[in-house]
N, C-alpha and C positions, 0 to 999 in steps of 0.2 A: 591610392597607390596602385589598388590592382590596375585601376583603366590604362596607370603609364606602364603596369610591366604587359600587358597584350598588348597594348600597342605596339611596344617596342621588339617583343618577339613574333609580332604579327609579318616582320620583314622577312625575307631567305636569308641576305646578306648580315643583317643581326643575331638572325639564329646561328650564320652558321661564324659569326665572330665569339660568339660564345660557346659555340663547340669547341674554336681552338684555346680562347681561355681556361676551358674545360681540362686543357691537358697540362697548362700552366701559367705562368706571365709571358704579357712579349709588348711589344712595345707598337705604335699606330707604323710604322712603317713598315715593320715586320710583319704585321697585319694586311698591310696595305697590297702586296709585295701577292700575297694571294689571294686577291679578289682580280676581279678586269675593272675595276673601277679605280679611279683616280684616288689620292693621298688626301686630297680636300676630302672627298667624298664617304671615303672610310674614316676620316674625322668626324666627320657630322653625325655620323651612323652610331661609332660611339658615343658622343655627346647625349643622344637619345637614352644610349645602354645607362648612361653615370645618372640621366636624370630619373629614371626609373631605377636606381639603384640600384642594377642589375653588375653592372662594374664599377672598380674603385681605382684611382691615378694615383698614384706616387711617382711625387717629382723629385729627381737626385742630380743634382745640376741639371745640366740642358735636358739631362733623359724622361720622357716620361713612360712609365710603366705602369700597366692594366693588368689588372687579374678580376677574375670573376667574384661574384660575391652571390653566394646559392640562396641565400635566405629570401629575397624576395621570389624567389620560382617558389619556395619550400611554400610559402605562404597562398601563392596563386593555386597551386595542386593541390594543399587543400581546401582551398574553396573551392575546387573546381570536383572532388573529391566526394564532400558532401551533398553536392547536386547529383552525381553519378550515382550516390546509392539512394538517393532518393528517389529519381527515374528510374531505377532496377528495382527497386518495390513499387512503386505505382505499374511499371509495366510488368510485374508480375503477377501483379493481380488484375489487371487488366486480360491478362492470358489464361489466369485461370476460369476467372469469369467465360470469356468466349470460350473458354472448351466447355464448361459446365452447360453452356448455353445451349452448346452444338451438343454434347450430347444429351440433353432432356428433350430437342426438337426432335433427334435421330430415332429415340424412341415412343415418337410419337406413332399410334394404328394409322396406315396409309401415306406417311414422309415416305418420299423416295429423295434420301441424298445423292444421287446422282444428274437429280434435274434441280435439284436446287430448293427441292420443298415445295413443287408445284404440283 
C-alpha cells in the first residue's frame, strides 16, 4: 500500500486535489473546474487517489462526492518517520566522530590545520 500512496502523491495535481479535499468534500467537476486540465483527466487523477486509498466516493444518485481519507498518509509519515530518526542518529554520530577525529589530529606537535595537515 505504501508504493500506491507515493505514488499517487508523487503527482502536483494529486497533491494538490487532496489539499482541496483537505478543506472538505467536493465533487470531480468541482475539482475539475480548478485545475487546467480537462474533466477526463481529473477523473483519472482521482481514480489513482481511491486506489491508494487516499480518497473515498459516495454516490447519491447521479452525484458523486470525494473526500479525503488521512489514514493512509498517517501510515506513510510514519514510516517515513522512523527512517528520519534513524538517519538523525546515524548522522549524528557520524558528526561526532569527525569532530572527535578533527580534534585529536588538531592536536597533534606539528598539524597545521590550515594546510590541511601537511
Amino acid at each position: 500500500m505504501l508504493d500506491q500512496v507515493y505514488g499517487a502523491i508523487a503527482d502536483p495535481t494529486r497533491r494538490g486535489i487532496l489539499g482541496i479535499l483537505a478543506e472538505g468534500e467536493a465533487n470531480v467537476g468541482s475539482l475539475a473546474e480548478r485545475f487546467p486540465i480537462s474533466l477526463n483527466a481529473v477523473s483519472k487523477h482521482v481514480k489513482v487517489l481511491e486506489r491508494a486509498g487516499l480518497v473515498e466516493r459516495t454516490v447519491l444518485g447521479r452525484e458523486h462526492r470525494l473526500r479525503l481519507n488521512p489514514e493512509p498518509l498517517r501510515e506513510a509519515s510514519m514510516w517515513l518517520e522512523h527512517y528520519r530518526t534513524f538517519w538523525e542518529t546515524r548522522l549524528g554520530a557520524l558528526e561526532t566522530f569527525l569532530l572527535q577525529k578533527e580534534r585529536r589530529a588538531g592536536s597533534k606537535p606539528g598539524h597545521r590545520a590550515e594546510e590541511g595537515g601537511r
